[in-house]
N, C-alpha and C positions, 0 to 999 in steps of 0.2 A: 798555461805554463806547466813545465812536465816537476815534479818533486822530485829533488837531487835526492840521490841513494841513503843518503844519510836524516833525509825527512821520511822517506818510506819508511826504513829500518825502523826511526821512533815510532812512528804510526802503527808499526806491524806489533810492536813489541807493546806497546800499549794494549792492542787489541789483546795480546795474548794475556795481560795481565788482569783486564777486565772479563776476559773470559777463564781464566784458571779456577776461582769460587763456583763456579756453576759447573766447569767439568768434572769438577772434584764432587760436587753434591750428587753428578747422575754418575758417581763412579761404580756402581753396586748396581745398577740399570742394564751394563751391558750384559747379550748375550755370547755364548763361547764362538770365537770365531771360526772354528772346524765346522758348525754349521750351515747347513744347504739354502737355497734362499725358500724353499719349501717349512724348512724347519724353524726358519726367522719368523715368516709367518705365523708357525703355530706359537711361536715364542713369546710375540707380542700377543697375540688371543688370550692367551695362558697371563699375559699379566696384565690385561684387560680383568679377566676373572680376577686377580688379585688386586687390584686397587676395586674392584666395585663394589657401590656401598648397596648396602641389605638392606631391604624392607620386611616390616613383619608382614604377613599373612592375614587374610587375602587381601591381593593388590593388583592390580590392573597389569602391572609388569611381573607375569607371571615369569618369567627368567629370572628374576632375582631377590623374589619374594621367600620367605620362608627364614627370617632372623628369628632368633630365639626359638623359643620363648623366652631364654635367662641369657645374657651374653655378655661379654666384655669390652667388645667391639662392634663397628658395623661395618668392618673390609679387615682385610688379611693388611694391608699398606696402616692401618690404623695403631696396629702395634709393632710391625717392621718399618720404620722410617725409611724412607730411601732404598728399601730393601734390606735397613741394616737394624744394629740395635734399638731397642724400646729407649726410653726417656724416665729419669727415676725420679718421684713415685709414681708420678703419673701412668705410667706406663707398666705397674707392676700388679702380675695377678697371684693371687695365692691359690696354690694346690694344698689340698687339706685329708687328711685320712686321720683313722682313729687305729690303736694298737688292738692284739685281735684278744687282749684278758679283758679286755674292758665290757666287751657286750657278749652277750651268748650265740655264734654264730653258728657251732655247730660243728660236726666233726668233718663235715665235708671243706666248710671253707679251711679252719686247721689244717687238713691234711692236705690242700692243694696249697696256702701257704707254704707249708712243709717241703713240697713236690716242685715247687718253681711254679706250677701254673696259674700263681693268682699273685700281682704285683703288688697290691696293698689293700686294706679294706675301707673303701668311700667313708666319710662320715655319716651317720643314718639319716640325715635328715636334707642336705644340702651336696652330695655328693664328693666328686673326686678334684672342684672347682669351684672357689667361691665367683658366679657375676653377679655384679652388685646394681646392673641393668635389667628391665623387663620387657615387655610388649606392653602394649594398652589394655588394661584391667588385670594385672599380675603387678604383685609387689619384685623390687632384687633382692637380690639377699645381702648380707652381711657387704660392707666393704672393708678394704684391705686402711688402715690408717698407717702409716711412718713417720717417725718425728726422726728428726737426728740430731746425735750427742756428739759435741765435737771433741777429739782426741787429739796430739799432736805426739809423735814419735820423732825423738833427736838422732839423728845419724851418727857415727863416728869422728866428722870431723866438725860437729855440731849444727849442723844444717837442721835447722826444722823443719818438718813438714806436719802439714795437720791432715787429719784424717777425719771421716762422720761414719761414727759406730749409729745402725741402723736400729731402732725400737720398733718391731712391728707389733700390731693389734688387730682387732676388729672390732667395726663399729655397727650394731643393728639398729633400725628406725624403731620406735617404739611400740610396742606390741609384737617384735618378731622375736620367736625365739633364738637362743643363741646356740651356738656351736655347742656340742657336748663340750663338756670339762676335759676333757683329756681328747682333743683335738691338736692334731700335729700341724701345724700354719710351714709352709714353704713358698716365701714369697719368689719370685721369678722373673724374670725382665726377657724379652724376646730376646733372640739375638741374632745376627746375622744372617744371610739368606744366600752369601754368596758360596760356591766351591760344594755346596750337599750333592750332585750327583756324580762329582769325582770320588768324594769321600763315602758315596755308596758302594764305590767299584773300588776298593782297598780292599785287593785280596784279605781275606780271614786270616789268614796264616802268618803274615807279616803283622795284623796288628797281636797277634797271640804270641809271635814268639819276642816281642816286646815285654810280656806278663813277666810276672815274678813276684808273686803272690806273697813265696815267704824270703825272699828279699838274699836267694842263693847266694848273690853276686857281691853282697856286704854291701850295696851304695847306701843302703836306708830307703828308698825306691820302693814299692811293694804293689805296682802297679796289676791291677785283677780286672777283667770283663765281667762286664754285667751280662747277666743269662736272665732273655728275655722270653714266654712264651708266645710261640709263635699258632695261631689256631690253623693257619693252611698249611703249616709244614707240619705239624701234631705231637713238634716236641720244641723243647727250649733252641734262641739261638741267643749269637751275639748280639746285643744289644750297642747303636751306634750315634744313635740320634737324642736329643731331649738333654738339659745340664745334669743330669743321672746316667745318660745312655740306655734309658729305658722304653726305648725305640729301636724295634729291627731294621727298618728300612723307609724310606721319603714315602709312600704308600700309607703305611700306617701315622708316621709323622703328621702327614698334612690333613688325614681325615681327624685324627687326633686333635689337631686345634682346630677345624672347623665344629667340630661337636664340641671341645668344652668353651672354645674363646667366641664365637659366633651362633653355635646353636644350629648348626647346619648337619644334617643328614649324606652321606655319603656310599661309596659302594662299600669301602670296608666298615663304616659306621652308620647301618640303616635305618637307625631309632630317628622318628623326628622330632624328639621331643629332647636333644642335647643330652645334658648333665642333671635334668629332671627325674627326683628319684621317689619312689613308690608313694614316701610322705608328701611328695608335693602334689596332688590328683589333677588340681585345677592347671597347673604349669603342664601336664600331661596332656590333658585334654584340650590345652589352646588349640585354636587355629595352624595349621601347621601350611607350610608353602606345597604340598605336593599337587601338581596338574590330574589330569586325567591320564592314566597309564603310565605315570612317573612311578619308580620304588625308590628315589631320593630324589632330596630337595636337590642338591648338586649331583645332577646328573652324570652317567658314564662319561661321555664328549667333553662336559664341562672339567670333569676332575681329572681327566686325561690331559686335557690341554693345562689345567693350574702345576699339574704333577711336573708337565714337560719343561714348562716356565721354571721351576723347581730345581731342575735336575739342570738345567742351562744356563744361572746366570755366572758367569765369569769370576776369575780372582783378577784383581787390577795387578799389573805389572809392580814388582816394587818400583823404589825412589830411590836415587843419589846412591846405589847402591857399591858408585867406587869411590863415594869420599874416602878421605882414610878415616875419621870418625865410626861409621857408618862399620865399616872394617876390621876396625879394632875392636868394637859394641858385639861383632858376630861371634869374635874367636871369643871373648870374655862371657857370654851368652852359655858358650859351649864350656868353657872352663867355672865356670862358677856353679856349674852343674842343671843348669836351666832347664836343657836338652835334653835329660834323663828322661824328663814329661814332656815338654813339647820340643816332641820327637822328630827333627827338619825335614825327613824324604821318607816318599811311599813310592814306591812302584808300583805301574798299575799292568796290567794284565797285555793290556796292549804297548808296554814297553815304557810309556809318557811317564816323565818322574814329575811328582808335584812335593811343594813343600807349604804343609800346613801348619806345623810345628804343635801336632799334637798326634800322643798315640792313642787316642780312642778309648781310653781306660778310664777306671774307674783310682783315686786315689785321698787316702785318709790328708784332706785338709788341714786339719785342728777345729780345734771348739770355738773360736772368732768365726771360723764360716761354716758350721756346723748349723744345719737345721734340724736336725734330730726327727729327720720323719727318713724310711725306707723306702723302697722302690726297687724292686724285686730284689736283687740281690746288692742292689748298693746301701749303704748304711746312713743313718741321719748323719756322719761327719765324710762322709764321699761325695765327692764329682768328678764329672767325667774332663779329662783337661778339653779346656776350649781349645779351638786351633786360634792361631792369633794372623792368617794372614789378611789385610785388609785392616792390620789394627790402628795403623798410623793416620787414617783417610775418617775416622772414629766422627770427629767432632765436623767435621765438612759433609759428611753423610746424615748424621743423627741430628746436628746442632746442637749437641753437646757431649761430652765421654761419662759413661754412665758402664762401665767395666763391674764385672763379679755377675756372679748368681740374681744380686740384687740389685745391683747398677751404683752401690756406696762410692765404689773405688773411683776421682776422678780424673786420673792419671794413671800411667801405667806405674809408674812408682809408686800412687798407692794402692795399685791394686796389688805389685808386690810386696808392700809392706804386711798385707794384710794374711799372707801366705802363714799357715803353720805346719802341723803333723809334719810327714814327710818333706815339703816343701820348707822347715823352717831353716834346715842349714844352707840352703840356698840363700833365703831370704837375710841369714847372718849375713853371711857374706856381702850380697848387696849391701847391705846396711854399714860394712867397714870399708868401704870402696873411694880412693879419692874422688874427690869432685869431678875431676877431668876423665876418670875412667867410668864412673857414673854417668858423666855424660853422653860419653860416646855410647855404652848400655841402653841409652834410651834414645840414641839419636838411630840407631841400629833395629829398635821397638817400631819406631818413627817411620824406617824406610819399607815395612812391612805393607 
């Protein structure tokens, strides 16, 4: 017997409904559809390399031998979930450095501090990255501990929301030494993986003439680029990558967390021995992945194709974007001053407009999201504004919303709540907003 229209219809729309959780979890999977089917190929290769899990040294699979010796992970997919944000705390590594009065380093590193050419000084003993992982016959180092202290901030028309202010620490096994006393901790949560090779190709000029350093315009605004050294161009550039922006370009980026989160050697990072520093001999001297005629563990082909993977996966379409909620959340977005920072359109060279809703800059926080550590020219209370497209899709990608620097915020509400410096008369505002215009604020976050 044939099913009347109207049993199809339930069937079909069933199906759709059991299948909506699972498209929404590989939404961050896909690659840009302007893609040739040559280039799909290399696409999926490249995220073949990124979800593959590392073995240390030596191993019979020489392709993907060579973890650590110190790591934080055993695949790039291990701290990008889904391709998207880490998972907090589990998923959080601390970057660490010391101030440069504290040890005697000498008038060279001073004076390339000074110069821009040196972005911070490692701490002496454990470097620019705590992992609290080893190989077999090496100790980790320190790990990263979090407790959270719950807050609640009342809104205007007495709404509470609670919030968990973050306590970070570290905790060594016993007999390892600890961190110097005057070690700067900047814990970190991944983040997102999707729209990096649009956001590479954003002309300079459009994200500079966004700057306004000393705030000409009177918004309270003072947004400044980070100036990063570049060793193949042989002077400072913008800096665009990393929650500091202490990244010139996906190149640098991706060898950047293969050497401190995994321990992998690279063409622009050829050390094999990670985030291994002079004090640690034995971490230097492990067992390292390189074959015979290899000069890195992750070879040219290999970090070509992870690069390409990189630069190709997709922004998901927004949602619902003509509800009137949805509508009303955008203009209020823009009127409440949101946009000042995350800045909706970029034009790109070849014409294509994207909207990431960030401009690439660096901007004075406040002291709630202050880490107080530097990174070349951003300050321990700067970050670089995250772009927020793909924010709505957060908890269906990640399996849970884990927002900020540190992943505290679990909501976009409280990640605005937790806005200060520059950002706080935004975040006033928010905070005296009806219920009903709040909503649609976040229902507009939502469609992202």
């Amino acid at each position: 017997m044939t099913p009347r229209p109207a049993v199809r219809a339930a069937g079909l729309l069933c199906a759709l409904l059991l299948a909506a959780p699972a498209l929404a979890q590989g939404a961050f999977r896909q690659p840009e559809a302007a893609l040739t089917a040559e280039q799909r190929f290399g696409f999926r290769l490249g995220e073949a390399v990124f979800r593959r899990l590392w073995v240390s040294a030596p191993a019979s699979t020489r392709h993907a031998d060579g973890l650590g010796p110190l790591f934080n992970a055993r695949s790039c997919q291990g701290c990008h979930i889904g391709n998207g944000r880490g998972r907090a705390p589990s998923g959080l590594v601390a970057r660490i450095s010391v101030p440069p009065s504290v040890l005697p380093f000498g008038a060279e590193a001073a004076a390339r501090l000074a110069t821009g050419t040196l972005g911070w000084i490692d701490e002496p003993r454990y470097g620019a990255q705590l992992q609290p992982f080893a190989v077999q016959g090496l100790a980790g180092e320190p790990r990263l501990v979090t407790e959270w202290r719950e807050e609640t901030v009342t809104l205007a028309d007495g709404t509470a929301v609670p919030l968990r202010r973050p306590l970070h620490r570290t905790e060594a096994a016993p007999g390892m030494p600890p961190l110097h006393p005057d070690a700067m901790l900047s814990p970190r949560l991944a983040p997102p993986m999707i729209g990096l090779g649009l956001l590479e190709t954003v002309p300079e000029a459009q994200i500079l003439a966004l700057a306004d350093p000393a705030d000409a315009d009177g918004d309270g605004i003072r947004g400044r680029p980070n100036s990063v050294w570049s060793a193949a161009a042989g002077r400072p550039v913008l800096g665009r990558f990393g929650w500091k922006a202490g990244e010139p370009d996906l190149p640098r980026q991706v060898a950047s967390a293969a050497a401190l989160d995994l321990g992998l050697s690279t063409p622009p990072r050829p050390e094999p021995w990670g985030d291994c520093t002079p004090a640690q001999p034995a971490c230097r001297a492990a067992p390292h992945g390189l074959a015979a005629g290899q000069r890195t563990e992750l070879g040219p082909a290999l970090f070509d194709l992870l690069l390409h993977f990189t630069r190709h996966l997709a922004v998901p379409p927004r949602r619902d974007t003509a509800a009137p909620a949805v509508r009303r959340g955008e203009a209020l977005f823009a009127a409440l001053g949101c946009a000042a920072c995350h800045n909706p359109r970029f034009t790109l060279a070849d014409g294509r407009a994207i909207a990431p809703y960030t401009d690439l800059l660096l901007h004075d926080m406040g002291e709630d999201l202050a880490d107080g550590r530097p990174e070349w020219r951003a300050g321990g209370r700067d970050w670089r504004t995250p772009p927020l497209w793909g924010l709505g899709l957060t908890r269906a990608v990640s399996g849970e919303t884990a927002l900020l620097h540190d992943g505290r915020a679990r909501s976009a509400l409280e990640a605005i709540l937790w806005h200060g410096g520059e950002a706080r008369p935004a975040r006033e505002r928010v905070v005296g907003l009806p219920a009903a215009d709040r909503a649609a604020l976040l229902a507009f976050l939502e469609s992202l």
